[in-house]
C-alpha positions as CSV (number, residue, x, y, z in Angstrom):
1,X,-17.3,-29.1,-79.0
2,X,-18.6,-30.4,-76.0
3,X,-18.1,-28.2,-72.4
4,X,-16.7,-28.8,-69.7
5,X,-19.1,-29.5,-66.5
6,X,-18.2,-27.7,-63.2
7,X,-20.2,-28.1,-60.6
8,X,-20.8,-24.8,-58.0
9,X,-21.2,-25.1,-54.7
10,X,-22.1,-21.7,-52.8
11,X,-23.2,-20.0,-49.3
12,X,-23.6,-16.5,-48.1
13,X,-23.6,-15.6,-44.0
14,X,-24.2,-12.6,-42.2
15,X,-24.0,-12.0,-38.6
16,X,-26.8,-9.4,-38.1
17,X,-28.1,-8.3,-41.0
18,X,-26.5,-6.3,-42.0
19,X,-23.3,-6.8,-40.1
20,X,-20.2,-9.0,-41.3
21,X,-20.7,-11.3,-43.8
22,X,-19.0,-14.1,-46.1
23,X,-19.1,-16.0,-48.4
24,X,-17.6,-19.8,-49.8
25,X,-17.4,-21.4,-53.0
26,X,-16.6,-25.0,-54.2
27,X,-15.9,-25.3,-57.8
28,X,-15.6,-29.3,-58.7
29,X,-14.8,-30.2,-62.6
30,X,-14.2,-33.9,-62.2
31,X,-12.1,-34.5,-59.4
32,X,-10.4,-31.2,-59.3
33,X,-11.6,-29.1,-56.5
34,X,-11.0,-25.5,-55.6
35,X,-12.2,-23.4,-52.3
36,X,-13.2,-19.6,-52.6
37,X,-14.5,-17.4,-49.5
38,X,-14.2,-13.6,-48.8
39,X,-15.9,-11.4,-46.3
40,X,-17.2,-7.7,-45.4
41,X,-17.2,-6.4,-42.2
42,X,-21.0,-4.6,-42.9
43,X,-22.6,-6.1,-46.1
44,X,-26.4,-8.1,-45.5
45,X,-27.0,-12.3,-46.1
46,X,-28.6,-11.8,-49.6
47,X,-25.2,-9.8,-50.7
48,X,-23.0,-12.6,-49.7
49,X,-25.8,-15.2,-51.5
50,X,-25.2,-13.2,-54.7
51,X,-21.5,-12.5,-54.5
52,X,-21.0,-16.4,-53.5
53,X,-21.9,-17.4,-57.1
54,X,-20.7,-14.5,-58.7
55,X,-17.4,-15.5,-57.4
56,X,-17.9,-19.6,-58.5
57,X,-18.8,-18.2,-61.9
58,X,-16.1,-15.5,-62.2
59,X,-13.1,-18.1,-61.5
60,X,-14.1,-19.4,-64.6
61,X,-11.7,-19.4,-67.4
62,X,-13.3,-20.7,-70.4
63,X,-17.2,-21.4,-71.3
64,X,-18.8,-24.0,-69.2
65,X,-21.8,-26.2,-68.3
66,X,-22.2,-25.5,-65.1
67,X,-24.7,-26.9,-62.3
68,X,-24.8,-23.9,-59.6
69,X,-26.3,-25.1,-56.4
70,X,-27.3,-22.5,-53.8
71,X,-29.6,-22.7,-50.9
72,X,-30.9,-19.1,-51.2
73,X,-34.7,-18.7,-52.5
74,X,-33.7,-15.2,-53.3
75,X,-30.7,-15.9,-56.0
76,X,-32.8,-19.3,-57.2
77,X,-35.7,-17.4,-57.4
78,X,-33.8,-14.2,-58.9
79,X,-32.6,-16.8,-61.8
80,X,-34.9,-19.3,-62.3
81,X,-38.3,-17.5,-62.2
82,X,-37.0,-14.4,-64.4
83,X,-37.1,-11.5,-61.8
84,X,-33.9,-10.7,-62.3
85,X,-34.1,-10.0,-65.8
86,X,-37.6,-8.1,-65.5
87,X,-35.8,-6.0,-62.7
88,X,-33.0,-5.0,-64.9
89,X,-35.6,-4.5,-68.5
90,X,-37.5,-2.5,-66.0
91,X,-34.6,0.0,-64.8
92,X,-34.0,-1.9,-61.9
93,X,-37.6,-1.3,-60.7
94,X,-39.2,-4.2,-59.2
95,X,-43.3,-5.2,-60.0
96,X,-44.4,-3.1,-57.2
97,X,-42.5,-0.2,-58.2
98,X,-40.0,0.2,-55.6
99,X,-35.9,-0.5,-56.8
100,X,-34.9,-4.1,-56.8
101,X,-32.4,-3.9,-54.3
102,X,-28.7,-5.4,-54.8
103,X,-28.4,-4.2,-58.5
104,X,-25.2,-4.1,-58.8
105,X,-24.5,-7.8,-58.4
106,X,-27.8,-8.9,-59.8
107,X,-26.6,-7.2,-62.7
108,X,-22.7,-8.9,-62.8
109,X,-24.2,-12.4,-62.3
110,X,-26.6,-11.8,-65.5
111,X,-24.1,-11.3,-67.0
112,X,-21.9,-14.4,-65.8
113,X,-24.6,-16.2,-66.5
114,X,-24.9,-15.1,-70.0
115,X,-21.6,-16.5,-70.8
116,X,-22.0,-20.1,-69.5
117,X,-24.8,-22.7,-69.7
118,X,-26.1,-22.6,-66.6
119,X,-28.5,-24.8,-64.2
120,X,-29.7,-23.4,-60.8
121,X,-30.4,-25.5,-58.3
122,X,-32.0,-25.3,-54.9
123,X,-30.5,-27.2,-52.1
124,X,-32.1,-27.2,-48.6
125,X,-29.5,-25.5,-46.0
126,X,-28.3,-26.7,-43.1
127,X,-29.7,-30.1,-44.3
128,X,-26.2,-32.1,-44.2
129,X,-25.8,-31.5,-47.7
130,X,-21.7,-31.7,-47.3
131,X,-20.7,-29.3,-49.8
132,X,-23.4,-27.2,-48.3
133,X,-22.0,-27.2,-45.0
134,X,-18.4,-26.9,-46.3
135,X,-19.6,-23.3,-48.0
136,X,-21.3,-22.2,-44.8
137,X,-18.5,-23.1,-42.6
138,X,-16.0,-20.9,-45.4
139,X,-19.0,-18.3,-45.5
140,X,-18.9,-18.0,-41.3
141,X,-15.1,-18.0,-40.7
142,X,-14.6,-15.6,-43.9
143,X,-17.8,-13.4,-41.6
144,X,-15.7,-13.6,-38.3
145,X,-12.3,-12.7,-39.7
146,X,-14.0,-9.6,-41.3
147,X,-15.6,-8.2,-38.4
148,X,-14.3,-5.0,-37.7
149,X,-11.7,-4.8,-40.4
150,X,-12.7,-1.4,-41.4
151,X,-13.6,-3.5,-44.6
152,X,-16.1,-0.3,-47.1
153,X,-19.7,-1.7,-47.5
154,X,-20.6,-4.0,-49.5
């Protein structure tokens, strides 16, 4: 049986870093289209970056082929060059022996992408990419509504 293709757009923002942050999510299978965004009144950008395709990947309801497109080195890199997964063999305990830092949602999107077939791609931000742009603008206005919303860490 063939999968389904979804395409995944996503974005993380932060104003200060750390300080209030969001995130947005396009999912696109064929011409369905859905909008996801969330934010945390004192989380940093990389958090948001991470969560953002978490989120894309955890609305999910069956097995997929999915193309995930993200402008952040740090989750492309995470993924696509194996840090990530040497992190997480290694106890969470990056090459130069300090912790690899955002664990917890390094370790959730391993495990997201376990379940799908999954394609990483980088996309240049702020670039007019429009589905880009349409995750940033959720990512920002998800940011803003959260600041100061007594919203825990995350």
């Amino acid at each position: 049986m063939e999968l389904k293709h979804v395409e995944i757009f996503t974005d993380g923002a932060c104003r200060g870093n750390p300080g209030p942050g969001g995130y947005g999510v396009i999912l696109r299978y064929g011409k369905h289209e859905k909008e996801l965004s969330g934010g945390y009144s004192n989380t940093t950008n990389n958090r948001m970056e991470l969560l953002a395709a978490i989120t894309g990947l955890a609305a999910l309801n069956e097995q997929c082929r999915v193309t995930l497109y993200s402008d952040s080195s740090y989750l492309v890199n995470g993924i696509k060059k194996g840090w990530a997964k040497k992190w997480k063999a290694n106890g969470w305990i990056k090459g130069d022996k300090k912790p690899a830092l955002n664990a917890d949602l390094w370790d959730k999107l391993l495990q997201l992408i376990d379940k799908h077939e999954v394609e990483i791609v980088w996309v240049k931000g702020h670039a007019g990419h429009p589905e880009n742009e349409r995750c940033d603008k959720l990512a920002v206005e998800a940011a803003l509504k959260s600041a100061g919303d007594g919203t825990t860490f995350l």
